[in-house]
N, C-alpha and C positions, 0 to 999 in steps of 0.2 A: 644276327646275329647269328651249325652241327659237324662228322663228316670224313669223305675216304682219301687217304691221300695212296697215289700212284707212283709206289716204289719198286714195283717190280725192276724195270731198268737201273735203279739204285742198286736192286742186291746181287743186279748181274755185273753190274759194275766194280763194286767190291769185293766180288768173287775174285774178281782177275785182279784187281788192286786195292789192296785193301786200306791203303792210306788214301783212298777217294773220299774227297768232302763232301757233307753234305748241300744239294744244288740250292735248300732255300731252309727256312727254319721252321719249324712243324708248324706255328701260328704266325702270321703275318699282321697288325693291327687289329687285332681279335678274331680274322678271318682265315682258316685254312682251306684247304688248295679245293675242297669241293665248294667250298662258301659258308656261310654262319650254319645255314639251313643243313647241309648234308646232298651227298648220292646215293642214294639208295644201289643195291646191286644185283643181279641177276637172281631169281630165286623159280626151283622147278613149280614150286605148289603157287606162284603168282602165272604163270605163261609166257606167251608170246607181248611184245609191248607191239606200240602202232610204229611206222614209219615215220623217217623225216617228213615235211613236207615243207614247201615255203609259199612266200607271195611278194607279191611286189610293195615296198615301204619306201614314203617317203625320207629322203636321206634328214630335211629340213621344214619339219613343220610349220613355221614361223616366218619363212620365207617363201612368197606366193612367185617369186620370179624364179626362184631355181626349182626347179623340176627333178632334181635329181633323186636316184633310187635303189636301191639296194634289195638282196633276198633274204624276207627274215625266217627265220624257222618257226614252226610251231607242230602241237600234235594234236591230234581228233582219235577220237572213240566214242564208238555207238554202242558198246557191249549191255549199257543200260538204257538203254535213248529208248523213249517211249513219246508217239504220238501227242502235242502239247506240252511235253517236258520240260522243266527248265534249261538253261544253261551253267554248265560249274565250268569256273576258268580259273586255273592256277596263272598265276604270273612268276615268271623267271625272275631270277635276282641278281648276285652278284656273280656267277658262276655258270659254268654250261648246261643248261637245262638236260635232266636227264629223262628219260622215258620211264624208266621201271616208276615214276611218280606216277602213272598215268594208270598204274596197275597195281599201285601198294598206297597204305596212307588212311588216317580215317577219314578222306573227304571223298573216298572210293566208297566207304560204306553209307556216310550221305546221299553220292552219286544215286546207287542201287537204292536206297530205301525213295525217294525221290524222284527214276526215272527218268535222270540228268543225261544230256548229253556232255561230254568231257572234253574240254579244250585244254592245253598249257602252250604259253606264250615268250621264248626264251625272249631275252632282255638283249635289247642293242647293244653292240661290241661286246657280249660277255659268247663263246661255247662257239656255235659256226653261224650268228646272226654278224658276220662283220660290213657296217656299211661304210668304210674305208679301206683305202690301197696299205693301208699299216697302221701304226699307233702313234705316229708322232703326235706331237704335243698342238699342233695346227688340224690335228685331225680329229684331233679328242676334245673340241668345241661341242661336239655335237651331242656327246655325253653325259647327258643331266635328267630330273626328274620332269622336269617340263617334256622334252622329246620323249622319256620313255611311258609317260601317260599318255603324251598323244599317239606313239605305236601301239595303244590299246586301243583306243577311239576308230582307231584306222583300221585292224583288226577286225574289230566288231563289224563295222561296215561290209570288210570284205568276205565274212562268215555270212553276213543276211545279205549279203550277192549270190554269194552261192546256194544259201537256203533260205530262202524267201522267210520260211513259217518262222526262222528265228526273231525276225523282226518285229514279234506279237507275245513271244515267252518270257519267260523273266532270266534276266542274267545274275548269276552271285561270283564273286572275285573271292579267290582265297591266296595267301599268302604268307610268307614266313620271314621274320626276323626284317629285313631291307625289301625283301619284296612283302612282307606284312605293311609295312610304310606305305610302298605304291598301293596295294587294296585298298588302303583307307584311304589315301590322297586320293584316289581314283574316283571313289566313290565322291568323296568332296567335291571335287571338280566336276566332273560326269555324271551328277543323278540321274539324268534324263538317260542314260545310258547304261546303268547298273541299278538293280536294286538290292543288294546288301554287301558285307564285304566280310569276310573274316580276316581277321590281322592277328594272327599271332606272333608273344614275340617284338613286338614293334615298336623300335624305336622312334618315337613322335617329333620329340624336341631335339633339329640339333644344335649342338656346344660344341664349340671350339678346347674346351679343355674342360674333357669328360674324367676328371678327376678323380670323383666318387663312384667309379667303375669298381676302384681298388677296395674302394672303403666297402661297399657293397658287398664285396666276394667275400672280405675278412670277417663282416656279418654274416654270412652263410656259413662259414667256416664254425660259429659260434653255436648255429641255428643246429646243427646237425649234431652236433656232441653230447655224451649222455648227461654233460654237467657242463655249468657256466665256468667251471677249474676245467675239465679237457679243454673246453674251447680256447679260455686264456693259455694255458700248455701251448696247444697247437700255433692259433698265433701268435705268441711269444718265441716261440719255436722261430718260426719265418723272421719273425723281427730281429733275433739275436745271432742266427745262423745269415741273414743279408750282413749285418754289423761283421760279423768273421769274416765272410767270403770277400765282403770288401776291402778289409786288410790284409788278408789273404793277397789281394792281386798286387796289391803296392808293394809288399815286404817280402812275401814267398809266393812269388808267381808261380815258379812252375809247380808248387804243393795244389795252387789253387784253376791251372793247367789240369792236373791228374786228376783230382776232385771232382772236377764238373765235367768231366772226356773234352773239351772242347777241340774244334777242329782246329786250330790253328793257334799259335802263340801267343799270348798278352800282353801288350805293349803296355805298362798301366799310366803312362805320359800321354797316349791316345783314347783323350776322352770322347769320342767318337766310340770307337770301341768300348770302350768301360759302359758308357750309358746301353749300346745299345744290347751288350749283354747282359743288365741289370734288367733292363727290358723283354730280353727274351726270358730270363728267369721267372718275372713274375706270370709272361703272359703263360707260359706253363700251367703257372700254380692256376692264374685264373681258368684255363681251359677246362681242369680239369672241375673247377667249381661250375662253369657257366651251364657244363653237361653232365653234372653229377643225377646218377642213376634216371636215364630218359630214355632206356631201351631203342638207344641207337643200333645194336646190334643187326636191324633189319637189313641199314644200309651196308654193314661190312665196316662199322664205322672202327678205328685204331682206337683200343683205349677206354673202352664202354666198360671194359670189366675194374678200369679205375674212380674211386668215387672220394668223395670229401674224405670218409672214416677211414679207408684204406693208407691214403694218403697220410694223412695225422696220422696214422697206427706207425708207419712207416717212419715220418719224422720224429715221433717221441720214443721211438724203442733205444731206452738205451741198458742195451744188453752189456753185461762185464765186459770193459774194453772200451765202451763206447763212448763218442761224444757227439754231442751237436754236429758240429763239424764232419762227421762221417754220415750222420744221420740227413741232414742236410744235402748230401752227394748224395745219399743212396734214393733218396726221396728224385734228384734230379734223373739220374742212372736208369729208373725205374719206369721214370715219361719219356724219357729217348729210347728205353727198348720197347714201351708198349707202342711206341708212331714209327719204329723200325728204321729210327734214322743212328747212324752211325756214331756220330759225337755233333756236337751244340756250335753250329753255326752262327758266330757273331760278329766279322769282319764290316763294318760300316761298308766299306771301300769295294769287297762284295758283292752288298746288298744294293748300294748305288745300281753298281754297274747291269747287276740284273733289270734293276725296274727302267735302267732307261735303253733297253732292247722294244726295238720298234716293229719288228717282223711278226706277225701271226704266228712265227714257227716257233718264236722262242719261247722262255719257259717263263715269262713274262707275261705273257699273252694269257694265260690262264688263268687270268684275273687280279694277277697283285697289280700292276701297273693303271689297270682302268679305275679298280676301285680305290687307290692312294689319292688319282685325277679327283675322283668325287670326295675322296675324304677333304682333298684339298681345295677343294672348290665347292662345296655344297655344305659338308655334315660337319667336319673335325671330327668327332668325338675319338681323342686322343687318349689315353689312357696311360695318362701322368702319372707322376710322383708328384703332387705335387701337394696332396695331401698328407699332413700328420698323420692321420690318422688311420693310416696303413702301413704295414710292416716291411716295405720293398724300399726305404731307404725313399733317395729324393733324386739318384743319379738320371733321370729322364723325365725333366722339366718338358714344359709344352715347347719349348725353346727348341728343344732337342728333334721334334716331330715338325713344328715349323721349316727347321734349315732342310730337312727333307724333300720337302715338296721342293726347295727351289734348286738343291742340289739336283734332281728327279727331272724336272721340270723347266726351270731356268730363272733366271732374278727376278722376276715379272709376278711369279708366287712366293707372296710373302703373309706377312699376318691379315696389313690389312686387306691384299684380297680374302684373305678366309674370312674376316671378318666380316665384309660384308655379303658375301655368300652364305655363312651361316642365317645372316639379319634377314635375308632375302628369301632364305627354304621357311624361316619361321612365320614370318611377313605372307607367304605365300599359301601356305599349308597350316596356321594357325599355332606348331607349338604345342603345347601343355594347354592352349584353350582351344583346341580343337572343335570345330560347329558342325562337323559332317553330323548324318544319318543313320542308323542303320547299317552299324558294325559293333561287333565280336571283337572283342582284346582278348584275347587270354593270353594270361602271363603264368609265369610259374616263379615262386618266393626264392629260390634260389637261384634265379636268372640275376644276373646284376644289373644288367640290360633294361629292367621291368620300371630301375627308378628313374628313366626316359619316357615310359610309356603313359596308355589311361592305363589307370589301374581300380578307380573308383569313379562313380558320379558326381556329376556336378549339377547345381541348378539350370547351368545353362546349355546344358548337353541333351539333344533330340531323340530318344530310341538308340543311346548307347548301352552297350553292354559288356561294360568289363569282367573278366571273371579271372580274379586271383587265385591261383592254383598253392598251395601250401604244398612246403616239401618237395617242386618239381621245376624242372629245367628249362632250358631254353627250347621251343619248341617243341617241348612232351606233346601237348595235344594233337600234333598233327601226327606222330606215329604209330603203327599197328599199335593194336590191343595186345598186354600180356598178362599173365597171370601176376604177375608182382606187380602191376598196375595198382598204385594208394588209391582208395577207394573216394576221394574228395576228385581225382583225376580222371576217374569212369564220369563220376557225376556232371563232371565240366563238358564231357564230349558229349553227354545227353543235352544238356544245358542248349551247346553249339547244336545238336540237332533237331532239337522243339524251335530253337528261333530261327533256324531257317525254314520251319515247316510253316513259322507263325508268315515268315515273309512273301512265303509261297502262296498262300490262300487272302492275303491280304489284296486289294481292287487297288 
């Protein structure tokens, strides 16, 4: 399910023209342009990072007659490698694996107290791992969580080729948000191959129509207020200001044009557009609940200095003059200048045309396009209206994310391929009854994400260890230590690092 987006080229652009639209919309299906996880970004007091390197990968694990191969990236550091040491292997996710993880992060302070060798493994077709001639939709078969655990398998091999003594140490898998999922899948599958996993973040179970994404965030929204009346305010707020904006676009478009900056015109006959900027609205409001206060700031991430309270401060101020309706915009205004983007890109027609750009070069390629393929063919977890019991109205039914894939894609993806692809990640990877070993959940209470994950034990769960984080975000545990760090959030990462020491001395 964190993260930097890459606008410099945007504000040069705008410079010279300043009615340049924006190329994609700050969140894309809960994912922004670095991935759920985040990029970290160059910092003096972290150093130099390792180089690229690659190896040869099979294009098709599953198929013993095609031989075909591709180069996949990955990075190594020995800065802590000590004689017998373990192994710590980040897995890449939905996004280009970035190196400054290899030198920032608390699994670096793991690393070091443990004497790890440090691997991270970018993920097929996502950054410069591509084992295809382009992205067409014939080439994006090869795309799934099946091939990208076996490019770990196969990995590992080609690590204890090169280092024999790896072949006798212990490996641990860490990972965040989608690549939290492969940790833990990883280890399911692969025990003989891994022994622990940390999965933060992780989404376990997928659904086809992740509904309760909304309802979730509108609970954190609650969770964070100094009273059970600010939180109703706030969400009452979003619920009666969607109720305006929506009558706004039918009767006085262009009031509700100026209101929102939006790039382009309202057709309010073209529900295409109407849904799917109802959609960008809310996934706004979610973003900034999903990373409220998680000191992203490491990465450079846009938007860190926004949190739940700010937010609500911003939607309820109603100063002499004001209304919902201004408060409402200024609260949208306020997320388009903290992600630096122009005005609120919501052209269906678009958004199409981008994701079915098939060239590595295009701006497709940097992950919206691969991971819609998985959403559409593995996870869903769509993030309807389709719930009551959220304030974002009802205008982006699952209906609405369905016609996507096959508009994206071609008639061939439709529901019931999702559906049974979803049957099929559960069937395979177990779900909400997960039976792996010796993995780490942490989740954080104001992730929304978390009501996918383990969150508690079960009778029939092995050397599991979930650990619900109170008050913290999507993938807090994995970054730097700060001083604002909740003290229940120090204690989680100790937590994370007494059971991996337990796993370490264990025979």
């Amino acid at each position: 399910m964190d993260a930097v987006f890459t606008f410099s080229l945007i504000a040069v652009l705008l410079a010279a023209n300043p009615v340049c639209h924006a190329l994609r919309p700050p969140v894309f299906l809960g994912r922004h342009d670095g991935g759920f996880l985040g990029n970290p970004v160059a910092s003096e007091k972290t150093g130099a990072v390792p180089p690229d390197q690659y190896f040869s990968q099979k294009l098709d694990h599953f198929n013993y007659i095609d031989d075909s191969s591709w180069q996949q990236r990955y990075f190594i550091s020995t800065q802590y490698y000590q004689d017998n040491g373990p192994v710590f292997l980040m897995l890449g996710g939905e996004a280009e694996a970035n190196p400054q993880w290899m030198v920032q992060g608390q699994w670096i302070n793991y690393a070091a107290s443990y004497n790890a060798l440090i691997l991270m493994l970018e993920h097929r077709y996502y950054g410069k791992s591509r084992p295809t001639s382009d992205l067409s939709t014939d080439n994006l078969q090869y795309l799934s969580v099946d091939q990208a655990l076996a490019d770990v398998a196969s990995f590992r091999q080609f690590m204890c080729d090169q280092m024999p003594e790896l072949n006798t140490t212990k490996w641990i898998v860490f990972g965040g948000s989608y690549s939290g999922s492969l940790a833990a899948w990883y280890r399911l599958k692969y025990p003989h191959l891994v022994d622990g996993a940390v999965a933060s973040s992780a989404p376990m179970y997928a659904i086809m129509n992740f509904q309760d994404l909304l309802v979730a965030a509108t609970q954190s929204i609650y969770a964070t207020q100094s009273s059970w009346y600010n939180g109703w305010f706030c969400w009452s707020g979003f619920m009666n200001g969607t109720s305006i904006i929506n009558g706004m676009v039918s009767y006085e478009t262009k009031k509700a044009e100026q209101l929102l900056k939006v790039c382009d015109k309202i057709d309010p006959k073209n529900m295409d557009d109407v849904s799917n900027l109802f959609s960008v609205l809310a996934s706004l409001v979610e973003t900034v609940v999903q990373y409220s206060n998680d000191n992203r700031q490491f990465e450079g991430a846009l938007g860190t200095d926004i949190n739940i309270e700010k937010m609500c401060k911003v939607l309820t101020d109603f100063s002499p003059g004001k209304t919902l309706t201004d408060t409402f915009g200024d609260v949208v205004k306020m997320l388009l200048k903290a992600y630096n983007e122009p005005c609120l890109d919501f052209k269906y027609t678009k958004m199409i045309d981008r994701l079915k750009q098939v060239d590595w070069s295009s701006e497709s390629a940097g992950g919206d396009r691969q991971w819609m393929f998985q959403t559409c063919t593995e996870f869903g977890f769509y993030q309807t209206s389709d719930s009551y019991a959220q304030p974002f109205g009802n205008d982006f039914p699952l209906s609405f994310f369905l016609q996507q894939c096959s508009d994206v894609f071609g008639s061939k993806f439709t529901e019931t391929l999702l559906k049974r692809g979803v049957e099929r990640t559960n069937l395979n990877y177990g779900g909400i009854f997960f039976k792996g070993s010796k993995v780490i959940f942490p989740n954080g209470s104001l992730d929304p994400w978390h009501t996918i994950s383990i969150t508690m034990n079960s009778p029939n769960m092995d050397d599991i260890t979930p650990i619900f984080i109170n008050g913290t975000a999507h993938c807090a545990d994995m970054y730097p230590s700060s001083p604002k760090d909740l003290p229940q959030l120090v204690d989680a990462r100790q937590m994370i690092q007494k059971t991996i020491g337990r796993w370490l001395e264990e025979d």
